[in-house]
MDTraj code that builds the backbone (N, CA, C; nanometers):
import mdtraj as md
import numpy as np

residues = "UNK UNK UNK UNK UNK UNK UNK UNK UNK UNK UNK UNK UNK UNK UNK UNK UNK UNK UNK UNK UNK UNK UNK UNK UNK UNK UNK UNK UNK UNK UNK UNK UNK UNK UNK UNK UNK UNK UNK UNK UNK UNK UNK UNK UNK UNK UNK UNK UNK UNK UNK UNK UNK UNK UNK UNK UNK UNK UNK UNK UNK UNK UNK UNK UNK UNK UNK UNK UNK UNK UNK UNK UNK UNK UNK UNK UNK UNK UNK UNK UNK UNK UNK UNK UNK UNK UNK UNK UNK UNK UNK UNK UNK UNK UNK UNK UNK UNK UNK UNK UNK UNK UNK UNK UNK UNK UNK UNK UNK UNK UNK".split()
xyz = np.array([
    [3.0095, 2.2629, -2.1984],
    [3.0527, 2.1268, -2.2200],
    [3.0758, 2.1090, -2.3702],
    [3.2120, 2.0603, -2.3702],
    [3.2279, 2.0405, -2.5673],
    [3.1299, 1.9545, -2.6064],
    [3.0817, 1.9237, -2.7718],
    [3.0491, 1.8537, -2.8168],
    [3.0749, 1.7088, -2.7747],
    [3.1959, 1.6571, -2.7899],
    [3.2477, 1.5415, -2.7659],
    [3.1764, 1.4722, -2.5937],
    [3.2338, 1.5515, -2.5109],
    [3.1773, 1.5580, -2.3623],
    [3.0614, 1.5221, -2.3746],
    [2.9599, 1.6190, -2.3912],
    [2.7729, 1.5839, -2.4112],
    [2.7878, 1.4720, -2.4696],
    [2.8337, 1.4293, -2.5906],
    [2.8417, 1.3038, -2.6239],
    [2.8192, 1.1361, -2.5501],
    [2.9524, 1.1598, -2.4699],
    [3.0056, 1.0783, -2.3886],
    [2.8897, 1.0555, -2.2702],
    [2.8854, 1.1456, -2.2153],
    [2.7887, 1.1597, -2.1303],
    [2.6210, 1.1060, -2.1785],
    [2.6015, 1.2011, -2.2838],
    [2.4522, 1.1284, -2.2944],
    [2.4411, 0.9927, -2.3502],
    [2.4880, 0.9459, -2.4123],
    [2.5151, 0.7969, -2.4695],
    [2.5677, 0.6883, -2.3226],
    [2.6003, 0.7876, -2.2426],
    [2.6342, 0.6441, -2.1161],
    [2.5254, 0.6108, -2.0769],
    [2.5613, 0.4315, -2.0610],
    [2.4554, 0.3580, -2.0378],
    [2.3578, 0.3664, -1.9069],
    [2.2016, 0.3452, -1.9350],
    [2.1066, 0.4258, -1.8122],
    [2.0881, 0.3177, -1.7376],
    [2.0738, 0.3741, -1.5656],
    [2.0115, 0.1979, -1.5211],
    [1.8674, 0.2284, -1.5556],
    [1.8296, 0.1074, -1.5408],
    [1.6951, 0.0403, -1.5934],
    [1.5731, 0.1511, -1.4763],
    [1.4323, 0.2316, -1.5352],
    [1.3960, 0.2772, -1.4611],
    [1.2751, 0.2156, -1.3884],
    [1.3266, 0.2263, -1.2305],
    [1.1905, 0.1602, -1.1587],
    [1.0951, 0.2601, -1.0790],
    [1.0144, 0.2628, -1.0605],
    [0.9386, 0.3340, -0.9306],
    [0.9940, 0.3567, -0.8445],
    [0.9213, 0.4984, -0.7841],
    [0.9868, 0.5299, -0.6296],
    [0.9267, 0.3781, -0.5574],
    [1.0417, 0.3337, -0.4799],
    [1.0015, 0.2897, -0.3338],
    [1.0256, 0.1418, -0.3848],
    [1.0307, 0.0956, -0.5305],
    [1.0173, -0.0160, -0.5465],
    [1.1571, -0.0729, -0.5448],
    [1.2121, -0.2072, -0.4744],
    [1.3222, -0.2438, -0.4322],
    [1.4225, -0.2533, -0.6143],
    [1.5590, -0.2332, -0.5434],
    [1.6404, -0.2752, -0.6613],
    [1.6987, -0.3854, -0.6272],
    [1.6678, -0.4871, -0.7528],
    [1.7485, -0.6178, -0.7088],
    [1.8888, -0.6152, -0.6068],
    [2.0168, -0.5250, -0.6270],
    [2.1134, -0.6020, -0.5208],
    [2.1107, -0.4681, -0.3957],
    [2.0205, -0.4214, -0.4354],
    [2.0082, -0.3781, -0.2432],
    [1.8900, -0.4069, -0.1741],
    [1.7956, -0.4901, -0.1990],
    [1.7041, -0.5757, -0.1431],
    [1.7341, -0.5982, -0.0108],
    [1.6475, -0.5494, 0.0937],
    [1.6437, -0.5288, 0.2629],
    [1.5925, -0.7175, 0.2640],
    [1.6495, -0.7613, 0.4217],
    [1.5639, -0.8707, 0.4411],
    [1.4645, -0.8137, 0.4731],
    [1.3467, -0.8681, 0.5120],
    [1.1933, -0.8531, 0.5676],
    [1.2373, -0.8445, 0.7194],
    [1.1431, -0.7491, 0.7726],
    [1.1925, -0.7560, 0.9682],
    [1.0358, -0.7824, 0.9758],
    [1.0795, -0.8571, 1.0483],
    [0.9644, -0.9590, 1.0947],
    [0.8765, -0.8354, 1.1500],
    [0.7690, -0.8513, 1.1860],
    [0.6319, -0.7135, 1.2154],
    [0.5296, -0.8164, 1.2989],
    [0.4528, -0.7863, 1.3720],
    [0.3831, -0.8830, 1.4981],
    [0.2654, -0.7593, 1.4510],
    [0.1464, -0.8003, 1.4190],
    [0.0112, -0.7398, 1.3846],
    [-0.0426, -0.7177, 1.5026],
    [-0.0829, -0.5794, 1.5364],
    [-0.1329, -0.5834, 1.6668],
    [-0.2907, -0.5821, 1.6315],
    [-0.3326, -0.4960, 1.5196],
    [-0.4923, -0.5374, 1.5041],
    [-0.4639, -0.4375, 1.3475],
    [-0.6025, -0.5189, 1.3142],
    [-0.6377, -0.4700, 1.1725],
    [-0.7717, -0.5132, 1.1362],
    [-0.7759, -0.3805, 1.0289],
    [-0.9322, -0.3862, 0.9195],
    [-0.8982, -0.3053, 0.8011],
    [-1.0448, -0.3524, 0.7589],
    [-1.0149, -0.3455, 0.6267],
    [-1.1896, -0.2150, 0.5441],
    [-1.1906, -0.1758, 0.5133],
    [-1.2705, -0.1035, 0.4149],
    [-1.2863, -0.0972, 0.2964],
    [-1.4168, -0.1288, 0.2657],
    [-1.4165, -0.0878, 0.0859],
    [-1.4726, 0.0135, 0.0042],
    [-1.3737, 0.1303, -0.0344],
    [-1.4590, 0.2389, -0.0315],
    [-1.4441, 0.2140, -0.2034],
    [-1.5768, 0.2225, -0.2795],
    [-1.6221, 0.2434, -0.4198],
    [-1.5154, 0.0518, -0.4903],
    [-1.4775, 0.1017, -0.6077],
    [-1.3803, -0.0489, -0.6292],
    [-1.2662, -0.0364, -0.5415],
    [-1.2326, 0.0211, -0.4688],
    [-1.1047, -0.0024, -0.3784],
    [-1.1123, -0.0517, -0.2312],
    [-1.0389, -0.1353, -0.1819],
    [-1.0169, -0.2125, -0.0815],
    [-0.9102, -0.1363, 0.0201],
    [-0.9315, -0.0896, 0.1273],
    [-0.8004, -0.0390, 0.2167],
    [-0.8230, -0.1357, 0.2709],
    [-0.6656, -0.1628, 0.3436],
    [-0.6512, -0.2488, 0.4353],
    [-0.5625, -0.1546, 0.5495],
    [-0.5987, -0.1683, 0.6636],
    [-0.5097, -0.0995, 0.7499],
    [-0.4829, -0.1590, 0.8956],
    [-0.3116, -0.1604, 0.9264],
    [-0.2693, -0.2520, 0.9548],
    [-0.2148, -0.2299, 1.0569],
    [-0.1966, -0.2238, 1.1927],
    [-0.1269, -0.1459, 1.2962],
    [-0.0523, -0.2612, 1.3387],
    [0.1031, -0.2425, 1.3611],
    [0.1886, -0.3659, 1.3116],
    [0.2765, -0.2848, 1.4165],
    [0.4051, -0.3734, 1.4733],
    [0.5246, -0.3250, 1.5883],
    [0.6327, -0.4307, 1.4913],
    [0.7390, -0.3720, 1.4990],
    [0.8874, -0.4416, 1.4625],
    [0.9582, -0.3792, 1.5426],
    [1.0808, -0.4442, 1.5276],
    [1.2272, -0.3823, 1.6397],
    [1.2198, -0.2163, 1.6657],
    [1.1704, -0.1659, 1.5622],
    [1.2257, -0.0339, 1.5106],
    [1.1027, 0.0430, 1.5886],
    [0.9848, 0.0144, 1.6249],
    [0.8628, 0.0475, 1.6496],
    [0.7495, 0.0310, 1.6095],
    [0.6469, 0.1185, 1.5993],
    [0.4896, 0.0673, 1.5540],
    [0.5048, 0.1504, 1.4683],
    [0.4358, 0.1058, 1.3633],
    [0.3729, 0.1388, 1.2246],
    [0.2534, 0.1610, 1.1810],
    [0.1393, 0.2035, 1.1120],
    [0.0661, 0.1566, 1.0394],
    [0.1397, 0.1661, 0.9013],
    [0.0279, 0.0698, 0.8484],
    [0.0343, 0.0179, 0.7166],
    [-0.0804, 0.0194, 0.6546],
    [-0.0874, 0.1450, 0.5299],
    [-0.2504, 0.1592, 0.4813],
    [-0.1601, 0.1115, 0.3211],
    [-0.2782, -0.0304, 0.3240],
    [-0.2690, -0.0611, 0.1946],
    [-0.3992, -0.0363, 0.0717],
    [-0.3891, 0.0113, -0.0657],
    [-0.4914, 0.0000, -0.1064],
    [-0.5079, -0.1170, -0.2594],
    [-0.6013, -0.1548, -0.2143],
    [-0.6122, -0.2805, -0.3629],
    [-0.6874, -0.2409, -0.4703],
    [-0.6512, -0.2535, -0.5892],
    [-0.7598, -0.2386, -0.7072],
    [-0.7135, -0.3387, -0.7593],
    [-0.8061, -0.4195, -0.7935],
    [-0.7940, -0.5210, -0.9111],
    [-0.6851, -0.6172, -0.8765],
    [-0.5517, -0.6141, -0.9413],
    [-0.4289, -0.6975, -0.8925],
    [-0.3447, -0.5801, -0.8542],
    [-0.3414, -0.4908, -0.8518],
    [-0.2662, -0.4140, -0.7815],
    [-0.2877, -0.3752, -0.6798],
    [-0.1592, -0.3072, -0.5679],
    [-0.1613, -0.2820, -0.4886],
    [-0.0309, -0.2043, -0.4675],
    [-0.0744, -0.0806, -0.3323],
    [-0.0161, 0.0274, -0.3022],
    [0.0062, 0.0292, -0.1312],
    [0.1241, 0.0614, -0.1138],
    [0.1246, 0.0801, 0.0528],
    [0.1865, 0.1863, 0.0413],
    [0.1162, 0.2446, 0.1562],
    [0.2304, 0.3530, 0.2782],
    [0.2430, 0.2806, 0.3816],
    [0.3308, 0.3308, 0.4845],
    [0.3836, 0.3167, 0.6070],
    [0.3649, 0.4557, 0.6577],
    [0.3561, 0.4566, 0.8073],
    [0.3215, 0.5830, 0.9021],
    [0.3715, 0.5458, 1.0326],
    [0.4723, 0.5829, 1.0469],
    [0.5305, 0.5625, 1.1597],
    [0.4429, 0.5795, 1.2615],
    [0.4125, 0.5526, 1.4560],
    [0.2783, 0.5605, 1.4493],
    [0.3230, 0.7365, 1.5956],
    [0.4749, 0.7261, 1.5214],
    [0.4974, 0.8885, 1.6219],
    [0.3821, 1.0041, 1.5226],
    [0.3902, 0.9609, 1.4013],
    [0.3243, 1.0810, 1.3365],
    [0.1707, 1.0432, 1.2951],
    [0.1232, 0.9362, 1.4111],
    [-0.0213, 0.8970, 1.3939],
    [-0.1157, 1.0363, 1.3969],
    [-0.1151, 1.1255, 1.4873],
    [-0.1879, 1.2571, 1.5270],
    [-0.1973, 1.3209, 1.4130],
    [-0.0311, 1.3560, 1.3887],
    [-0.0612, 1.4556, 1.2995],
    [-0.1336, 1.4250, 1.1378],
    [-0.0977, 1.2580, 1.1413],
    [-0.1305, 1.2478, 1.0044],
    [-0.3018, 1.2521, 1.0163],
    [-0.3872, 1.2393, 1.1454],
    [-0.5411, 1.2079, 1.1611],
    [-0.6020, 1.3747, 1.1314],
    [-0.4992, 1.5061, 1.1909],
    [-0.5190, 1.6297, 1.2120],
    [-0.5276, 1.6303, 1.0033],
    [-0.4258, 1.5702, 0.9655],
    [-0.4635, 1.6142, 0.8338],
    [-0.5920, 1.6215, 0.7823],
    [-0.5781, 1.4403, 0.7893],
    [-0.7234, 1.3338, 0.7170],
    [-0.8387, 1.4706, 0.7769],
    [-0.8417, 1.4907, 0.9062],
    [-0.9425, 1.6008, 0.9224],
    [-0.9601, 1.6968, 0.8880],
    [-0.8681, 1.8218, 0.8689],
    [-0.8947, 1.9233, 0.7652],
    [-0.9251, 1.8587, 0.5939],
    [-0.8202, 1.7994, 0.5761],
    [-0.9252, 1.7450, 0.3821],
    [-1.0526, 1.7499, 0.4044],
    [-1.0963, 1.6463, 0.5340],
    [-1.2624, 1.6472, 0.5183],
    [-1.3384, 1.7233, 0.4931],
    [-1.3056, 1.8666, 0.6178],
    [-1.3687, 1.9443, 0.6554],
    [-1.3441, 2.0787, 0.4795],
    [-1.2284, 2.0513, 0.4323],
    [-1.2356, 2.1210, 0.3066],
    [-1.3073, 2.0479, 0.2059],
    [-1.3325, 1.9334, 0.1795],
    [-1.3810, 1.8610, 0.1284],
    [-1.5746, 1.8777, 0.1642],
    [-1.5937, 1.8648, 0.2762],
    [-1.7568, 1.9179, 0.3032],
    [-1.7609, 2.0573, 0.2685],
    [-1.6388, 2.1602, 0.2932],
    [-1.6910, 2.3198, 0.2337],
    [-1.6972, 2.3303, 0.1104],
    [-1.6204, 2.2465, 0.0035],
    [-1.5942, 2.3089, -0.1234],
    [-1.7309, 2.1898, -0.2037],
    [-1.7902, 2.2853, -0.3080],
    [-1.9170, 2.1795, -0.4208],
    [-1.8159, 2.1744, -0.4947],
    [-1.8433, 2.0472, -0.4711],
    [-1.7891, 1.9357, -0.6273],
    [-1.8070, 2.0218, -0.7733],
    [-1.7013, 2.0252, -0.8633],
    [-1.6462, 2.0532, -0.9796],
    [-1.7313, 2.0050, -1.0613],
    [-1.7163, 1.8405, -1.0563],
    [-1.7619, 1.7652, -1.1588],
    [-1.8818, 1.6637, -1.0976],
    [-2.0053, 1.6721, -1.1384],
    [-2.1204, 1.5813, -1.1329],
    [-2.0974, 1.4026, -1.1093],
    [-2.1148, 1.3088, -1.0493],
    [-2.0849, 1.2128, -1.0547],
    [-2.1922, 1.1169, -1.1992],
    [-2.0825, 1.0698, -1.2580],
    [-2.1151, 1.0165, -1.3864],
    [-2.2366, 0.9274, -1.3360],
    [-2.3047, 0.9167, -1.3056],
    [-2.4532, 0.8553, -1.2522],
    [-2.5531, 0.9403, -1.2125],
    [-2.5224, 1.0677, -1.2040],
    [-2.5990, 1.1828, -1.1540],
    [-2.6007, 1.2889, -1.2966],
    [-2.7265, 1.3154, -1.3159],
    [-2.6849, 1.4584, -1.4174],
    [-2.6836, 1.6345, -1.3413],
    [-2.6336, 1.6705, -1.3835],
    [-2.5795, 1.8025, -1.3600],
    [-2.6962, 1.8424, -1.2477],
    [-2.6563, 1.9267, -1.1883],
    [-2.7765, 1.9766, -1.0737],
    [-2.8198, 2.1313, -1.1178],
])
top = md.Topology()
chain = top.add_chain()
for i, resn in enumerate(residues, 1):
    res = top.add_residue(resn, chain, resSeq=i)
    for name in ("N", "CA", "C"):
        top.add_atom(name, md.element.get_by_symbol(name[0]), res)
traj = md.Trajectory(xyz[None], top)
């Protein structure tokens, strides 16, 4: 690429950068309405899940939200891939009970 080219190119103007997933003003979806079929909520350490088993046109969902402070984070899980996503959550565990912790919890001294 000539000088001039790279030029042109890197100097063109950037759009503005947002987060994955977070809407861009002019392609903003309406909201599809969602009918809650049941939900709860957990508070594990400062964080709040909320989890949400919800149906719209399109099908059932969950919705695991998590809160800290004023923020907040969602996924969606379609609920065809409910299994496989539980088969996961279960191996982490089960790697999670085989493997000792790295690092000491800052309230505990070293063992």
């Amino acid at each position: 690429m000539a000088d001039q080219e790279w030029h042109q190119w890197h100097s063109a103007p950037r759009q503005p950068h947002q987060a994955y997933g977070s809407p861009q003003p002019p392609y903003d979806r309406p909201r599809v309405q969602e009918d809650t079929l049941k939900e709860t909520h957990v508070q594990v350490e400062r964080k709040t899940f909320l989890l949400s088993l919800r149906e719209n046109p399109r099908g059932r969902i969950l919705r695991i939200t998590e809160e800290v402070g004023m923020k907040r984070n969602t996924i969606i899980i379609p609920s065809t891939g409910l299994k496989e996503f539980l088969q996961m959550l279960e191996e982490m565990i089960k790697a999670s009970d085989k493997l000792p912790p790295k690092l000491s919890p800052p309230d505990q001294p070293p063992a």
